[in-house]
Every structure is written in C-alpha cells, then in structure tokens.
LUMFI-241205 format. One record per atom (N, C-alpha, C, CB): residue in one letter; x, y, z. Coordinates in steps of 0.1 Angstrom, whole numbers, plus 5000, padded with zeros to 4 digits. Glycine has a CB too. Example, Ala and Ser with C-alpha at 12.3 -4.5 7.8 and 13.67 -1.06 7.14 Angstrom:
a513249435078a512349555078a513249675078a511349555090s512849785071s513749895071s512950005079s514149945057
This chain:
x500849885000x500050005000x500950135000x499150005012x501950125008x502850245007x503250234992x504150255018x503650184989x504150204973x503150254964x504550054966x502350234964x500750274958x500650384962x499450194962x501050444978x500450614978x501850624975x499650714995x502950614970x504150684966x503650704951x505550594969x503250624946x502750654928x501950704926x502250564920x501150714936x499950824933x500450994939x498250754943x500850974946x501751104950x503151144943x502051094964x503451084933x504251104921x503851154909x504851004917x502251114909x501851084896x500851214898x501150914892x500351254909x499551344915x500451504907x499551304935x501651504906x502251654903x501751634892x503751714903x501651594881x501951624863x500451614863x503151494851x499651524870x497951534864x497851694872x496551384871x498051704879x497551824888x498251934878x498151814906x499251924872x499752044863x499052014849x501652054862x498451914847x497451904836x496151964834x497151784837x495651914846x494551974854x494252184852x495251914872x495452234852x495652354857x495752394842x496752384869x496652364838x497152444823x496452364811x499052424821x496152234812x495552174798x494852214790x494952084797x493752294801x492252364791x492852484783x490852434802x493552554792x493852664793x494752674777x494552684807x495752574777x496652574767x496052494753x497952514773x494652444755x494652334745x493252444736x494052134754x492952534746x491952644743x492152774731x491852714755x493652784737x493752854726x494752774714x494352984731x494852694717x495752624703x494352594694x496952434708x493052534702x492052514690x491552684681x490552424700x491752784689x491052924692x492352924676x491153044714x493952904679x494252964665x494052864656x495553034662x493852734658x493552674643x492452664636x493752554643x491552774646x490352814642x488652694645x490752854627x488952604650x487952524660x486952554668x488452464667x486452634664x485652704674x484452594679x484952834667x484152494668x482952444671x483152294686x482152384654x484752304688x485152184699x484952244710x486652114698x485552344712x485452474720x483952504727x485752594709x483152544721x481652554719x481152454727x481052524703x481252324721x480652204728x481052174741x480852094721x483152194743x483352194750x482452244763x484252214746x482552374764x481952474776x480552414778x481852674772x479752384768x478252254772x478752214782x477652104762x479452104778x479652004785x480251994796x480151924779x481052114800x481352114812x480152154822x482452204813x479552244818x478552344826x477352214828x477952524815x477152144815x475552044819x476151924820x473952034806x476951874819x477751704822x477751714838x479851674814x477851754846x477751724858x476451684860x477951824866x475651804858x473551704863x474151564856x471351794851x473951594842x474051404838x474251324843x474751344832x475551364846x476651234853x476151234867x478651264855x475651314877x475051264892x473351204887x474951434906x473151234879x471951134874x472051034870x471151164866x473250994861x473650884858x474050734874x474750934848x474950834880x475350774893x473850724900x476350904904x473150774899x472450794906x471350624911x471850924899x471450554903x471150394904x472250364915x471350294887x473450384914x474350354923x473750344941x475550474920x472750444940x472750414956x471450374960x473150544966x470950294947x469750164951x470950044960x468850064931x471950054958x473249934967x472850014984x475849954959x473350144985x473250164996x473050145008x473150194996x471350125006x470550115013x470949975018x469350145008x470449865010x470849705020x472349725022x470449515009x473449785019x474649825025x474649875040x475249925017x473949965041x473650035052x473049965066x472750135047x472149825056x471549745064x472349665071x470649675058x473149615064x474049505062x474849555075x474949495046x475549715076x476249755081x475649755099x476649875072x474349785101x474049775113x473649645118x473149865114x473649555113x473749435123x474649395118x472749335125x476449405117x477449395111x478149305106x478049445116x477249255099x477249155087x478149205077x475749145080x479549175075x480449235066x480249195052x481649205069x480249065053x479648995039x479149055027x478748925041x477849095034x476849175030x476549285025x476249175036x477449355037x478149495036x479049555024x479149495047x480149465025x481049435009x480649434998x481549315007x479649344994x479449274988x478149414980x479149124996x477249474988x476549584981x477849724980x474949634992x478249744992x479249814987x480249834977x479649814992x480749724972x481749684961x480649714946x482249504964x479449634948x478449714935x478549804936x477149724933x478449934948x478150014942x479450114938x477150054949x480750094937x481650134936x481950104921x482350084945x481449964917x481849894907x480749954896x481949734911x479550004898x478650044888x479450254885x476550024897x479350314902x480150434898x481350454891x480550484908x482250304891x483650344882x483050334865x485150194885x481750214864x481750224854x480850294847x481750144852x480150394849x480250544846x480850614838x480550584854x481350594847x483050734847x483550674836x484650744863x484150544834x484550514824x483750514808x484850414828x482750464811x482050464800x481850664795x480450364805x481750734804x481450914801x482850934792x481251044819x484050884802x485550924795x485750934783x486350834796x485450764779x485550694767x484750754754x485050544770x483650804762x482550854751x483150974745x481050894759x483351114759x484051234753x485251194744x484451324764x486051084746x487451124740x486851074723x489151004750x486250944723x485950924710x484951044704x485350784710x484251134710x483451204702x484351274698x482351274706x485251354708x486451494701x487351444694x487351584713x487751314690x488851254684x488551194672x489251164692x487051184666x486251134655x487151184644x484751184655x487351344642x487651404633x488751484637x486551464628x489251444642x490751504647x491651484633x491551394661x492451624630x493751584627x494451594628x494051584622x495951554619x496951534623x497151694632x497951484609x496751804631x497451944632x496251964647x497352064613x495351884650x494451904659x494451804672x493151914652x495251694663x494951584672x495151654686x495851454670x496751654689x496951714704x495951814710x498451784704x495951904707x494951994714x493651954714x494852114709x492851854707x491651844710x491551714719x490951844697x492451624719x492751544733x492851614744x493751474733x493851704746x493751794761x492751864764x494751904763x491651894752x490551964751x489551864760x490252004735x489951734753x488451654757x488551634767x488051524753x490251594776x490351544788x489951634798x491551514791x489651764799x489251884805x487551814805x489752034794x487151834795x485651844790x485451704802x485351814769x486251554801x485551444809x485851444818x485651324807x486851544826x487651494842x487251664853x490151454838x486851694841x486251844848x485151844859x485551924837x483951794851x482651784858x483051714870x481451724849x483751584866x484251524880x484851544891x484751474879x485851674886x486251734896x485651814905x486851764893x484351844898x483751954905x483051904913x483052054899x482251744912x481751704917x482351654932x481351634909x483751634929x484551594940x484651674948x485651554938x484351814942x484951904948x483351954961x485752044935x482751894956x481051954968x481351864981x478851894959x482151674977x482351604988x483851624992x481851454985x484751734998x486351724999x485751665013x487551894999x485251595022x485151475031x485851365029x484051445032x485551355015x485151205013x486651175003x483351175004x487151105006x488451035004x487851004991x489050915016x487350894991x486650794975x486850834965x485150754973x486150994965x485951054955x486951144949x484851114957x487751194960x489251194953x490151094945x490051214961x489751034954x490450884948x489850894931x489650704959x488950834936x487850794917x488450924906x485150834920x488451014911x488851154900x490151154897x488651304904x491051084907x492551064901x492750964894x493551054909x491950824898x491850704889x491750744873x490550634894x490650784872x489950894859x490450944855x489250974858x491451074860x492551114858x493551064842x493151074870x494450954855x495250874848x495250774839x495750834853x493950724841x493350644831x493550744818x491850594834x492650884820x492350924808x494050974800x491051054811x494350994810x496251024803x497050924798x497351074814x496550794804x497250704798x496350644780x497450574810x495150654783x494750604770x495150774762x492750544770x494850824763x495551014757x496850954750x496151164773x497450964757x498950924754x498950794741x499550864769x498650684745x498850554735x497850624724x498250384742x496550674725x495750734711x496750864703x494050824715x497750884713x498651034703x499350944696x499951184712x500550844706x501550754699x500950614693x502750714709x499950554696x499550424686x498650414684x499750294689x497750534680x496150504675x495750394679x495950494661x495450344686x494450224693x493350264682x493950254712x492150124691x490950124685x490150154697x490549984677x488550194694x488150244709x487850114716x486750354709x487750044714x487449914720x489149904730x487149784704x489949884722x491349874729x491449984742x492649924717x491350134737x490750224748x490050204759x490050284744x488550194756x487750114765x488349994774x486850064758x489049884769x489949804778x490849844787x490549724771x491549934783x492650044787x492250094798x492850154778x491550154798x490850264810x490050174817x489850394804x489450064813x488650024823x489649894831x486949984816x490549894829x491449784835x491949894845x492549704824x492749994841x493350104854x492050184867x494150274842x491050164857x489650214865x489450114874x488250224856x489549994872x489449864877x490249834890x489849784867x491949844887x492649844898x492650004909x493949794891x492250104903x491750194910x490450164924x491250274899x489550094919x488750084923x488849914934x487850114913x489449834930x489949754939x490549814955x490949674930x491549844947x492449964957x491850004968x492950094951x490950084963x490050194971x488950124981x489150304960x488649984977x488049884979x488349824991x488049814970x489549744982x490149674996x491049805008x491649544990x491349885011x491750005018x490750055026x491950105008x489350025021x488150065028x488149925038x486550085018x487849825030x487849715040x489249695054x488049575030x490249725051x491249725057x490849815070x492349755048x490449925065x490150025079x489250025084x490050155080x487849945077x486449895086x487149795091x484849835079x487949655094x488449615103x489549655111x488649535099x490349755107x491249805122x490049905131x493049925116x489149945127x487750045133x487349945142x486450085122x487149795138x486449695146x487249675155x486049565140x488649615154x489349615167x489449685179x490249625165x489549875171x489649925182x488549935190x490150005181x487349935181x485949935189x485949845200x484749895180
C-alpha cells in the first residue's frame, strides 16, 4: 500500500499540472486553428455533464441502502458485497462518460488538431468530475475515483497520440486502470472497517 500512495503521489504533480494548464493551453491552440465548434461544445459539457453524470450515478445508491442494512447488524459479507456494487457500477460510469467524450472529440481529429483536441476532451471528461468531487472534499473515495479517471484518461490520451488504438482497445485500457483503482480503494476501505472493529 505504501508503494501505491508513493505512485499516486508521484503521479499526482503532472495530472494536477494537467489539470491547471490543459484547458487553458489546449483552448487556445484550438481558438488559432480556428475550431471553434470543439470549443463550443466543449463549455456545454462542462457546465450540463455534471447534472448527467450525478443522474447517471444515481442507480448507484439503490446498493446503499441493503449496505447500510448490512452495516447495522454487522454483517460484513453483505456489507461488501453491496458496497463493492456500488463502487463497481460508479467506476463504470466514469468510464463509460470518458471513453464516450474522448471518442466524440477524436472522431475527426487531425493530424494538426489531434493534440489539442485530446487535452481539450480530457478537460471536458475529468472536469465535471472534479467539481463533483469538489462539493464532497470529506470523502476520500471521491478523490480517489477522479484521480483514477485522471490517469486512466492520460494514459489511454497518450497511447491514442503514439499508437492509434481502436476504441474498443481504449475502452479495455481505461477500464482495466479504473478497475485496479477501484479494487484499491475497495480493499483500503475494508482494511480500515476492520482495524475500526478492533479498536471498537
């Protein structure tokens, strides 16, 4: 586990300087190659992709409830077991929203756009998320899940600049790093609901 918060706290500077400058720099590179209409859509999608996406989440906490049950007569099993759904329906979400923005802004990319309209999209899918993260700064998870997302989306970014993948390949891509993201965050939760029991 320490190795894991050493990578994520390595990997945490360059998304976080992504984070800050991407839009910013990828805004006006589309603004002079004259793109207005990625741009356009872009700002939609930041401003109304949030409602979506917490509507979309939003099946996620039909798990809660028998979780919650589970949790007061402390039935772990049970506990886990809705909990882990509902972690496992939220990652896939996020993944599926990612995958969607990067293939819409990447459809008609070219050679002279590609780069900037990738940094464009990654803004457009990891944005709303952030903001969302940003209403719960309580809640550990959800930091977590937005850096998951994050890197996922930088690493499939990256292999679509240098090896054109297929979105399918993509989609595998991200949802395998989404995957071990969400294990992580999983088993980490379990780990501290049992040192919680001890000391109780």
């Amino acid at each position: 586990m320490k190795a894991l918060v050493g990578l994520i706290t390595a990997l945490s500077i360059p998304i976080g300087l992504l984070n800050l400058f991407g839009g910013i720099i990828s805004g006006i590179w589309l603004a002079i190659l004259g793109k207005w209409s990625p741009i356009f859509i872009g700002f939609l999608g930041l401003f109304g992709s949030a409602f979506l996406l917490g509507f979309a989440m939003m099946p996620g906490l039909l798990f809660a409830a028998p979780a919650a049950k589970f949790a007061e007569k402390k039935i772990y099993s049970g506990l886990y077991f809705f909990a882990f759904l509902s972690s496992l329906y939220t990652f896939a979400i996020i993944t599926i929203w990612c995958v969607f923005v990067m293939r819409y802004f990447m459809v008609d990319a070219t050679e002279k756009s590609y780069i900037p309209l990738m940094l464009w999209s990654y803004g457009v899918a990891t944005g709303p998320l952030g903001y969302m993260a940003s209403k719960e700064r309580e809640n550990e998870a959800s930091i977590f899940t937005v850096f998951f997302a994050s890197l996922a989306y930088t690493a499939a970014g990256l292999w679509a600049i240098i090896g054109r993948p297929t979105i399918l390949d993509v989609l595998v891509l991200f949802g395998c790093i989404m995957g071990v993201g969400m294990l992580t965050m999983f088993a980490n939760a379990v780990a501290s609901s049992k040192r919680n029991e001890e000391w109780a």
